[in-house]
GUMAR-189998 format. One record per residue (C-alpha): residue number from 1; chain; x, y, z. Coordinates in steps of 0.02 Angstrom, whole numbers, plus 50000, padded with zeros to 5 digits. Layout:
N
PT  pos  unit     c1     c2     c3
PT  NUM     A      X      Y      Z
...
END
This chain:
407
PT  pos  unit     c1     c2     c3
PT    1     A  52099  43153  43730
PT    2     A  52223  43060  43634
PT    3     A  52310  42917  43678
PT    4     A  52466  42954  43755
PT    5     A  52635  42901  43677
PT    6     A  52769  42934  43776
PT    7     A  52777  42978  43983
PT    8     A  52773  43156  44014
PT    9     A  52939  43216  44119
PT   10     A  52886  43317  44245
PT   11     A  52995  43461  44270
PT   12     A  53103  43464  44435
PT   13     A  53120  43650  44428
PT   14     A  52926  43679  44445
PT   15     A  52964  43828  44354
PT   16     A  52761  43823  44252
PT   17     A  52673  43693  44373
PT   18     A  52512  43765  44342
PT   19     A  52534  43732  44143
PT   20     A  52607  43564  44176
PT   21     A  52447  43515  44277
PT   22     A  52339  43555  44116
PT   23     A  52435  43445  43987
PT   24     A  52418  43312  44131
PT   25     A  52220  43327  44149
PT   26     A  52214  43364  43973
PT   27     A  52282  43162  43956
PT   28     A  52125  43093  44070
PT   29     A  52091  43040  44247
PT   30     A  52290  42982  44234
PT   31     A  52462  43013  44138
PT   32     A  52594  42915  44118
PT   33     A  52719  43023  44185
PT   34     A  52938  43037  44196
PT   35     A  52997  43051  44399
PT   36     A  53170  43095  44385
PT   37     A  53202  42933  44287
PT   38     A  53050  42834  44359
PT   39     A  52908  42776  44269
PT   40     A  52712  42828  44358
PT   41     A  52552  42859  44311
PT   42     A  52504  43039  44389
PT   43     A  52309  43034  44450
PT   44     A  52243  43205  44419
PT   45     A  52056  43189  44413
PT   46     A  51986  43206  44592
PT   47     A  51842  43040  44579
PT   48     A  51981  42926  44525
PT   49     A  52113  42980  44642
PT   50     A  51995  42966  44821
PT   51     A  51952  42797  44748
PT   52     A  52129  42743  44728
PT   53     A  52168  42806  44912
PT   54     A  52043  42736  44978
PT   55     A  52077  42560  44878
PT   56     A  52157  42407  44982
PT   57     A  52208  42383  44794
PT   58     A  52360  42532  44820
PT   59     A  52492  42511  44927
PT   60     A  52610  42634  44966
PT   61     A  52754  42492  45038
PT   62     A  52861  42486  44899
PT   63     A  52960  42368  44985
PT   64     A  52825  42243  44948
PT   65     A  52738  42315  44824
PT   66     A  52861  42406  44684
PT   67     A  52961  42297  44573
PT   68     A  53067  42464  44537
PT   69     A  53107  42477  44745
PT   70     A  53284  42391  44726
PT   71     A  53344  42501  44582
PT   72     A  53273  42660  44664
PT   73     A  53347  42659  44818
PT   74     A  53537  42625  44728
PT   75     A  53481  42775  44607
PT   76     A  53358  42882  44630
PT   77     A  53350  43066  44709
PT   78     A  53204  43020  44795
PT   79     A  53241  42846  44870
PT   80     A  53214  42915  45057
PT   81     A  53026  42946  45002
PT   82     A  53003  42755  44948
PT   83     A  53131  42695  45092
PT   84     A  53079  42751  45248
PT   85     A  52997  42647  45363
PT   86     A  52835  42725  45451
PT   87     A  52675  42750  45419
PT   88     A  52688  42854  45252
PT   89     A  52745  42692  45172
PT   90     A  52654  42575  45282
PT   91     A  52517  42444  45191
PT   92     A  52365  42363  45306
PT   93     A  52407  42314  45473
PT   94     A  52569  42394  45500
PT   95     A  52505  42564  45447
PT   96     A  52362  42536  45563
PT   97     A  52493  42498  45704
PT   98     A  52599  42652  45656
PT   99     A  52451  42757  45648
PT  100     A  52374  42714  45817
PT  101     A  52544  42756  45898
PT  102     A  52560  42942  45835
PT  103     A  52381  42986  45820
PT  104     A  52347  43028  46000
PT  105     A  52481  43179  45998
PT  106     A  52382  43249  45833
PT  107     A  52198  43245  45924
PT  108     A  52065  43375  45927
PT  109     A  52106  43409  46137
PT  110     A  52309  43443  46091
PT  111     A  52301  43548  45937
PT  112     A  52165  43648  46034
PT  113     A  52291  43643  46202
PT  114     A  52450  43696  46093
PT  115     A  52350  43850  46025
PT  116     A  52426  43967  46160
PT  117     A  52591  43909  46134
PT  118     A  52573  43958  45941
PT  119     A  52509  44126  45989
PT  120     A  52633  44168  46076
PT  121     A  52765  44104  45937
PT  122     A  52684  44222  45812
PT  123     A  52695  44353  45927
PT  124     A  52880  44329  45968
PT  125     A  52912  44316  45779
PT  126     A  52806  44494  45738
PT  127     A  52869  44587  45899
PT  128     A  53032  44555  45790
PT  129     A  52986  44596  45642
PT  130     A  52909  44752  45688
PT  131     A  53089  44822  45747
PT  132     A  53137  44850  45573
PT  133     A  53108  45039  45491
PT  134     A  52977  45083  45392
PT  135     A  53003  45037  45212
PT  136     A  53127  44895  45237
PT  137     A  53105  44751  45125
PT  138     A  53110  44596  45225
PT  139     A  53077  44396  45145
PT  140     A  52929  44356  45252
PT  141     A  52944  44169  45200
PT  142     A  53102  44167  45278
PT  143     A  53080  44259  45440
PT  144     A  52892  44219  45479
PT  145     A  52805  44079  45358
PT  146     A  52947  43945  45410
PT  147     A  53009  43985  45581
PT  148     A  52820  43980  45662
PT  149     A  52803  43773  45606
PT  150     A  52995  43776  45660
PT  151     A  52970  43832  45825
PT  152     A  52785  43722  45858
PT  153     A  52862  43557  45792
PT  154     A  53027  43595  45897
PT  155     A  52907  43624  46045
PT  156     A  52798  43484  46014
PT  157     A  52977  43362  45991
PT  158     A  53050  43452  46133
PT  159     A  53226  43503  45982
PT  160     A  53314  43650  46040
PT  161     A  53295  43798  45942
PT  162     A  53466  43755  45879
PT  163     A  53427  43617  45804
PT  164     A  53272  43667  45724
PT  165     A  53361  43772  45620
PT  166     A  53482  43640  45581
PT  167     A  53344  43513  45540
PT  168     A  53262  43663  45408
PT  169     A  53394  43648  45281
PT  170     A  53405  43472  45274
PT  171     A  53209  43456  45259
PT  172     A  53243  43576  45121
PT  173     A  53324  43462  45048
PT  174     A  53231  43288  45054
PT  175     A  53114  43401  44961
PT  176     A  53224  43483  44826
PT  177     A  53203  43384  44666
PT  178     A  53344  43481  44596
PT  179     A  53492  43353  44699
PT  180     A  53552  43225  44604
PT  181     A  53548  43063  44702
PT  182     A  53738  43088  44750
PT  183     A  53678  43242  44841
PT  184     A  53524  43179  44893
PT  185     A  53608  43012  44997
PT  186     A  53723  43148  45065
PT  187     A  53583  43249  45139
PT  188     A  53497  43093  45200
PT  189     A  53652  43059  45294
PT  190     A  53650  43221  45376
PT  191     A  53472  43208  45436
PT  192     A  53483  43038  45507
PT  193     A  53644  43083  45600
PT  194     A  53537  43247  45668
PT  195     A  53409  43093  45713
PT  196     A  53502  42996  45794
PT  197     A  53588  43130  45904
PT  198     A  53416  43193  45953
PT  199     A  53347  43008  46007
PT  200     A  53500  42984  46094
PT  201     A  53480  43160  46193
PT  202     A  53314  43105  46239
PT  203     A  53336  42930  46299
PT  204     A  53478  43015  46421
PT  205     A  53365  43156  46474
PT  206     A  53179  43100  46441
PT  207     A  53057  43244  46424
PT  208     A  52876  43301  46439
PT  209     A  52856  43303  46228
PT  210     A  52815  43203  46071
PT  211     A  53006  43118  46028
PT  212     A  53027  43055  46225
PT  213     A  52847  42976  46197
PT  214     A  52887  42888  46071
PT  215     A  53076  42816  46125
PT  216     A  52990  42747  46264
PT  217     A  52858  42664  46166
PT  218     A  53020  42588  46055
PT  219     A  53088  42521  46215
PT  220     A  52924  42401  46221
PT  221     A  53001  42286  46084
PT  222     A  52985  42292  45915
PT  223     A  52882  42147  45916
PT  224     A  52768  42221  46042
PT  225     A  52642  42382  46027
PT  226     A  52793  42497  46001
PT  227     A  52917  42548  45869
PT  228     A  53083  42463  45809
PT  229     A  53246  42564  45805
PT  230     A  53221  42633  45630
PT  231     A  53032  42636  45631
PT  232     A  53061  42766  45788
PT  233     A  53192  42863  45675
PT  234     A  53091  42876  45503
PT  235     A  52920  42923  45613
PT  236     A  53032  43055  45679
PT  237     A  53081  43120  45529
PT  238     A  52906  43112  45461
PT  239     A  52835  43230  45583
PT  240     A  52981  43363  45556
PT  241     A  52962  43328  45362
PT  242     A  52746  43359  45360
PT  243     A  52767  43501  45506
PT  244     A  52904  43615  45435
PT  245     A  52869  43635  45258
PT  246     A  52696  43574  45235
PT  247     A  52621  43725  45358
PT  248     A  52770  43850  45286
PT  249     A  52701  43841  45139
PT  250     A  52534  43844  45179
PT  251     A  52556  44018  45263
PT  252     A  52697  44067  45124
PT  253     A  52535  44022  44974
PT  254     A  52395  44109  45072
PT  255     A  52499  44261  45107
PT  256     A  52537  44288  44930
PT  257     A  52386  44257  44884
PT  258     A  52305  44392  45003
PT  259     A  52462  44532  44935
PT  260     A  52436  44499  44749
PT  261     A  52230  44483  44755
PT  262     A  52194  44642  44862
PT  263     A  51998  44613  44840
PT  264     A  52024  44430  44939
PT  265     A  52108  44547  45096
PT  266     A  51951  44645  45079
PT  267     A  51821  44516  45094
PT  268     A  51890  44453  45271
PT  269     A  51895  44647  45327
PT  270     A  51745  44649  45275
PT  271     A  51671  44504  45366
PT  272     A  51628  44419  45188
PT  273     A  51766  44285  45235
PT  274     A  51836  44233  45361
PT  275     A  52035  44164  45404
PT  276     A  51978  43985  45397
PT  277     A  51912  44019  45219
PT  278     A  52052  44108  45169
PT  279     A  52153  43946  45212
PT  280     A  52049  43816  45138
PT  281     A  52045  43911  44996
PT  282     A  52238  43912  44984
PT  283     A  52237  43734  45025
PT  284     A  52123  43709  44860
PT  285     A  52186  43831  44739
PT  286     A  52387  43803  44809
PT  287     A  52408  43658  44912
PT  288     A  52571  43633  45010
PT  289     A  52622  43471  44922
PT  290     A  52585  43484  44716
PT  291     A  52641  43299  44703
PT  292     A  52677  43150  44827
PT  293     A  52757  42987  44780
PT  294     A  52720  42874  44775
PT  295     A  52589  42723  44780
PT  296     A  52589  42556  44686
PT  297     A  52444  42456  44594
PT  298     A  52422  42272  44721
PT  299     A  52342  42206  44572
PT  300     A  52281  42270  44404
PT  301     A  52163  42428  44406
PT  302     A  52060  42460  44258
PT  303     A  52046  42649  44219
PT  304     A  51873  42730  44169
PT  305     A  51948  42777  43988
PT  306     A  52003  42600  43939
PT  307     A  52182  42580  43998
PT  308     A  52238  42482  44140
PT  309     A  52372  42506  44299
PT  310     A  52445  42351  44305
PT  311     A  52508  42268  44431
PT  312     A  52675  42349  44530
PT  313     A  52651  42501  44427
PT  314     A  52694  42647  44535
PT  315     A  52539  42797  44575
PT  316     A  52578  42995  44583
PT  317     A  52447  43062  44698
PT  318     A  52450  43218  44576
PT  319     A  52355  43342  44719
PT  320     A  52372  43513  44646
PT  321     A  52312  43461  44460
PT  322     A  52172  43359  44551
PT  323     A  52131  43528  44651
PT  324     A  52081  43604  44511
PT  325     A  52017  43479  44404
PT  326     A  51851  43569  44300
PT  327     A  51747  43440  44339
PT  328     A  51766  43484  44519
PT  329     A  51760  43672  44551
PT  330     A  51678  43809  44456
PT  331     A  51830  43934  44376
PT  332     A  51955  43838  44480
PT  333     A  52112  43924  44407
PT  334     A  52033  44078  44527
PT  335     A  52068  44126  44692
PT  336     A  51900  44157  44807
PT  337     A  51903  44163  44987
PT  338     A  51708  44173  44994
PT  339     A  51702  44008  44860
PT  340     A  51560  43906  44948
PT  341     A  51625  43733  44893
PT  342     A  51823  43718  44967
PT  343     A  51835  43500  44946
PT  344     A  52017  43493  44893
PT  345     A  52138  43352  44931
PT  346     A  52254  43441  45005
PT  347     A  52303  43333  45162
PT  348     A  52276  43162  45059
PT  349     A  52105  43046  45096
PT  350     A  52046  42888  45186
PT  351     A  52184  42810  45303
PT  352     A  52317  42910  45253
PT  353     A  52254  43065  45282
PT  354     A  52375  43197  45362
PT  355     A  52369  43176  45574
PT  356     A  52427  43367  45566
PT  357     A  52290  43426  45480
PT  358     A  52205  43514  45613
PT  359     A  52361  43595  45694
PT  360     A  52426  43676  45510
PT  361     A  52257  43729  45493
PT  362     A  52259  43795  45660
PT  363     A  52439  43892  45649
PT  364     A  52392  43963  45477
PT  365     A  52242  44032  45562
PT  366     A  52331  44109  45693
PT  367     A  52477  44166  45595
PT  368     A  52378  44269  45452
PT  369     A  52236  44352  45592
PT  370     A  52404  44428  45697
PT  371     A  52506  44483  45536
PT  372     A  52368  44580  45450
PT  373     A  52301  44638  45614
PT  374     A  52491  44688  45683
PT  375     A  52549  44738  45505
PT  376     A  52360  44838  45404
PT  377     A  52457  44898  45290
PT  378     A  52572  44732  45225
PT  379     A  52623  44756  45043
PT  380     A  52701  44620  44915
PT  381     A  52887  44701  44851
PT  382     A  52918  44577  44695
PT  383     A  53049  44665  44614
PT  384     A  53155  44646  44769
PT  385     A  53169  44453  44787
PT  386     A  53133  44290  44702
PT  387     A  52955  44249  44703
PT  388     A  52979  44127  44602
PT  389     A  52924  43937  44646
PT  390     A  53037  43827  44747
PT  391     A  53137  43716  44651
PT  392     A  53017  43553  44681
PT  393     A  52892  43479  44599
PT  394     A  52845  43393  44759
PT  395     A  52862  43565  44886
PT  396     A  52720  43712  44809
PT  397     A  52791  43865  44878
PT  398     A  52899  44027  44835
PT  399     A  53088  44037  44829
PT  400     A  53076  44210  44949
PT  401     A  52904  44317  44990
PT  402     A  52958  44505  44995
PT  403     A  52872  44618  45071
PT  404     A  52847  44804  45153
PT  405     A  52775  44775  45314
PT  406     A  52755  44953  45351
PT  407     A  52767  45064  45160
END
């Protein structure tokens, strides 16, 4: 390694991610990286990074934490990911707080009770796929990998369908790192007003689902147990943001995966894997989020090569690279479904690991068994749509996912 002279500005476009990833481990357990104009080191090597997550020397309140917060949030594309206030960018006891109110709609006993209700989603979403004639090319990212997390996180918030569909493109948005911040405050704007319409729905007509819930626990006083007026909104918009794209891509990545490898398709017909290791395998080799931002040093942190993140210097939890780190995984760059060791990082570590975890896991599951089952004979169609990767170097999935459902 040598010592690195400059920051290294990530692309926006994602257009080579995988390449980018190397010349980032190829710097050491961190690089000093360029965010769209801010300054972070990006932790690729997978030791390093579950120590810094797990450190009460990180923070992710930038509010507290970030010398750069006041500039960012006049400036940046991405201010909404440092601004928010929930438990993504909550430090110590207020994340704990946060946390403890959410949790109990993520447990093991509701994912496991909303599994019929995401059954019969994917089979509403198939039963209309399967209308089209045979040979049609149709974008399954569009009509299957997004609208199942659509329709559970609608269900679970109690949104219309509508609105779902409204709240896609905005999440699209918050995580396009193409928008200049102009565009970006403008689709901020949007959301929050599609935020604030929905609380106000639900405090006039409470109902049996995740958003009333947590209005009600609002209404107990900021000071209390429950949630402050904008605390409410931002944990709101964190569960759309984590359940819409987060699980699309997940199912978008292991799809393609599955169409482009046709020996991984034939170790799960052939009982060598199964759909769970088909999915933990895309979460390792793809994950849904290839970088989140961002974290901040409390005090200095001394690096295992030498150097030192000092004090207020912002932390890119740099997942993909760290995925596939060679110190972690035997020929990591390759997709196996019958790999024996699947760690990855995927859905973060320690306290801030993802609440919806078990329920992506869980609709990914459910959504590849009744495709390849309903569809045998599923084919990838590249030259007929944009495979390309989203334009983010936060989102890791494909502009479009053609396909021939029946050839």
């Amino acid at each position: 390694m040598t010592e690195q002279a400059t920051p290294i500005v990530l692309d926006p476009t994602a257009r080579d991610a995988d390449a980018e990833h190397e010349v980032l481990r190829a710097q050491g357990p961190a690089a000093r990286v360029d965010i769209l104009g801010v300054e972070a080191w990006s932790v690729t090597d997978p030791v390093l990074l579950k120590e810094l997550l797990t450190s009460p020397a990180v923070s992710k309140d930038a509010r507290r934490h970030w010398p750069g917060f006041d500039q960012a949030v006049r400036s940046w594309p991405l201010a909404l990911w440092v601004a928010v206030e929930n438990m993504f960018t909550a430090y110590g006891g207020d994340h704990r707080r946060l946390r403890r109110i959410v949790a109990p709609a993520f447990s093991a006993r509701r994912t496991a009770a909303l599994k019929p209700t995401v059954e019969a989603i994917v089979e509403k979403l198939l039963a209309g796929l399967e209308s089209q004639p045979r040979g049609e090319v149709t974008d399954l990212r569009d009509t299957f990998a997004y609208p199942l997390p659509i329709a559970v996180i609608s269900h679970l918030l109690g949104v219309p369908d509508e609105r779902g569909v409204e709240f896609r493109t905005l999440v699209d948005g918050v995580f396009d790192t193409t928008l200049d911040a102009e565009e970006a405050a403008a689709n901020t704007a949007r959301l929050y007003a599609l935020l604030e319409g929905l609380i106000d729905a639900k405090r006039a007509a409470p109902g049996d689902d995740l958003a009333s819930v947590l209005i009600a626990m609002g209404e107990e006083g900021a000071d209390g147990p429950g949630l402050s007026a904008r605390e409410l909104r931002d944990t709101l918009l964190l569960v759309i943001n984590a359940g819409y794209e987060t699980t699309g891509n997940l199912i978008d990545q292991a799809v393609h995966s599955l169409l482009t490898r046709p020996g991984q398709l034939a170790h799960v017909r052939a009982g060598r894997a199964s759909w769970a290791d088909v999915v933990e395998e895309t979460l390792r080799h793809s994950p849904p989020v290839k970088h989140l931002p961002l974290r901040y040093a409390v005090t200095d942190i001394p690096l295992p090569d030498g150097r030192t993140i000092a004090e207020g210097d912002a932390i890119l939890a740099s997942y993909a690279a760290a995925n596939r780190h060679p110190d972690w995984h035997d020929d990591p760059g390759t997709f196996d479904a019958t790999r024996v060791t699947k760690d990855h990082l995927a859905f973060g570590h320690g306290i801030h690991f993802c609440l919806g975890a078990a329920l992506a896991r869980m609709e990914a599951e459910v959504a590849l068994g009744a495709l390849f089952d309903r569809f045998p004979d599923v084919c990838a169609a590249p030259s007929e749509g944009d495979m390309a990767p989203v334009a983010s170097l936060i989102s890791n999935g494909h502009r479009s996912l053609p396909v021939r459902l029946r050839p």
